[in-house]
C-alpha positions, 0 to 999 in steps of 0.5 A, spaced: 497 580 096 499 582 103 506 579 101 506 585 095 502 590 100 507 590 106 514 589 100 511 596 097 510 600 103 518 599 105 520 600 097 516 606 097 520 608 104 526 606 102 526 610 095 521 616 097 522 617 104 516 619 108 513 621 101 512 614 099 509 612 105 504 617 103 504 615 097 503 609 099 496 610 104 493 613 099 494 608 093 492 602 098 485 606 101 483 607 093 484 600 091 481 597 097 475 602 096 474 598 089 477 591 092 470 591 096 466 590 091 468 584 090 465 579 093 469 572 094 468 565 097 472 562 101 472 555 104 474 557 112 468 562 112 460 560 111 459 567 106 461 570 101 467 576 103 468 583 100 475 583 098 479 590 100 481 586 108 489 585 106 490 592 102 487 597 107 490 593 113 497 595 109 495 602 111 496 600 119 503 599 117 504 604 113 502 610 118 505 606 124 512 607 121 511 614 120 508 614 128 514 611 130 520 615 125 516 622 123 512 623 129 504 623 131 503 630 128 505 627 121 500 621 122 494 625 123 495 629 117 497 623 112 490 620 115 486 626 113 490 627 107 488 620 105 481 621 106 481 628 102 484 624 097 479 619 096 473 624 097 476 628 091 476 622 087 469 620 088 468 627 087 471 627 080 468 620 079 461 622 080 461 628 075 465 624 070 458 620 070 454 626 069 456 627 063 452 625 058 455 619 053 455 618 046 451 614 043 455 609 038 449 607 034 447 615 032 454 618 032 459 612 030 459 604 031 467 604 032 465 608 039 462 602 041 467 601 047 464 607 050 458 604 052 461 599 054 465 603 058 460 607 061 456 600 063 463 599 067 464 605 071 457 606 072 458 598 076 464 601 079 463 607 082 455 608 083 454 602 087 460 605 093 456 611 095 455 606 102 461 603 102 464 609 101 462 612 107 462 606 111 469 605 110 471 613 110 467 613 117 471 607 119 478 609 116 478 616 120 476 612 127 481 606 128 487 610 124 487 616 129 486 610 135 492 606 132 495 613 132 493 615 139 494 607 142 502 606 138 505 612 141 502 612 148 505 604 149 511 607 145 512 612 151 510 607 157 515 603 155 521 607 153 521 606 146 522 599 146 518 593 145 516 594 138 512 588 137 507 590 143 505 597 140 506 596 132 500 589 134 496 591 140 495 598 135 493 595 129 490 589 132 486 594 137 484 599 131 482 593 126 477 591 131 474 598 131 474 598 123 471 591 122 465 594 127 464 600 125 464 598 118 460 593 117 455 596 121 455 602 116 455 598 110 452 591 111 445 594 117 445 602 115 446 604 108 445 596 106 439 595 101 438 588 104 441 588 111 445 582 113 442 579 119 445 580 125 448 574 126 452 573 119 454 581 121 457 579 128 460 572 126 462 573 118 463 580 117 466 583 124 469 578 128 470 573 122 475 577 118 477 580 124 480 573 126 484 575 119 486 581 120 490 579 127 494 574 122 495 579 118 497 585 123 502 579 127 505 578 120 507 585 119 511 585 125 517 582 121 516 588 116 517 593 122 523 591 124 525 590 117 524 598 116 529 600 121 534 597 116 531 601 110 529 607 114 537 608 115 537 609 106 530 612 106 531 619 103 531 625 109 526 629 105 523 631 111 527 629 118 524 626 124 525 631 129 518 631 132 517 628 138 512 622 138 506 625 142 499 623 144 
């Protein structure tokens, strides 16, 4: 997954530019607002997971590359824009599920996949009111402090030391998202709150200790993209200068 997730960001970089980094944040913020419902065990950790960790850290990649080749206005903008996407997703979703549906049984049996594929889109996307607040709420916050904290370590040390912004940024941003997430989505909006100590210990400090690999292992890519960013397409130039 991270392998796949870290490759598709340059991909899209080097073929489409700033417009595949894009691309790419929104896609990786769908599919890790679905991933999160699914839960998974994994032996390192004494409870049960929610998947998405991997796809949504992905996005830090993406946004820090156009921090650092497009200019911190731009950054802001792709993470707002994340957000209206997904918001308009769940809204189209939403009232998809407000239509009433047919019934196999009365009108005819061969549409008897419909049902089933109610039973489906109700599973996926009903549940994810909470959890999509909490991960929006949480996107918004440690995105623009990803943002703010990369450009600001850019200017302290000139442009160089690329690794000491691109990890402390993420690494720093992940901490706040794992906190304010799991705080919304497993205490507020929970139907049966998680007790504080698998909160603090499994959810927020467990992940966060992958979320630090996960961050460390992206930094090959961002050296790498220095290489793509040479054939990426000039759709938009980066003539912004990076800002707090």
């Amino acid at each position: 997954m991270l392998l796949a997730a870290y490759s598709g960001v340059l991909v899209l970089m080097r073929f489409f530019g700033i417009h595949g980094l894009v691309a790419f944040v929104v896609v990786a913020i769908l599919g890790a607002n679905i991933q999160v419902l699914k839960v998974v065990q994994f032996s390192i950790f004494p409870h049960p997971v929610a998947l998405g960790t991997i796809l949504f850290s992905s996005t830090y990649l993406a946004i820090d590359l156009v921090t650092e080749y497009y200019g911190t206005h731009l950054a802001r903008r792709i993470i707002w824009l994340g957000f209206c996407c997904v918001l308009l997703f769940n809204i189209f979703m939403i009232l998809t599920l407000g239509y009433r549906p047919i019934d196999a049984d009365i009108t005819d049996p061969d549409y008897g996949f419909a049902v089933e594929t109610e039973r489906a889109l109700k599973s996926v996307i009903q549940p994810q009111l909470g959890l999509l607040v909490a991960g929006l709420a949480a996107y918004l916050i440690s995105q623009h402090l990803d943002v703010w904290l990369f450009a600001y370590l850019k200017r302290r040390t000139h442009g160089n030391a690329l690794w000491l912004r691109n990890n402390a940024s993420a690494i720093v941003a992940a901490l706040i998202d794992n906190t304010v997430f799991s705080l919304l989505a497993w205490r507020i909006f929970a139907a049966t709150p998680v007790p504080w100590d698998t909160l603090v210990y499994t959810y927020i400090l467990g992940t966060f200790s992958a979320r630090v690999l996960i961050a460390l292992l992206d930094t090959p890519f961002m050296y790498l993209s220095r290489r793509v960013f040479k054939h990426a397409p000039r759709y938009l130039l980066p003539v912004e200068e990076v800002r707090a």
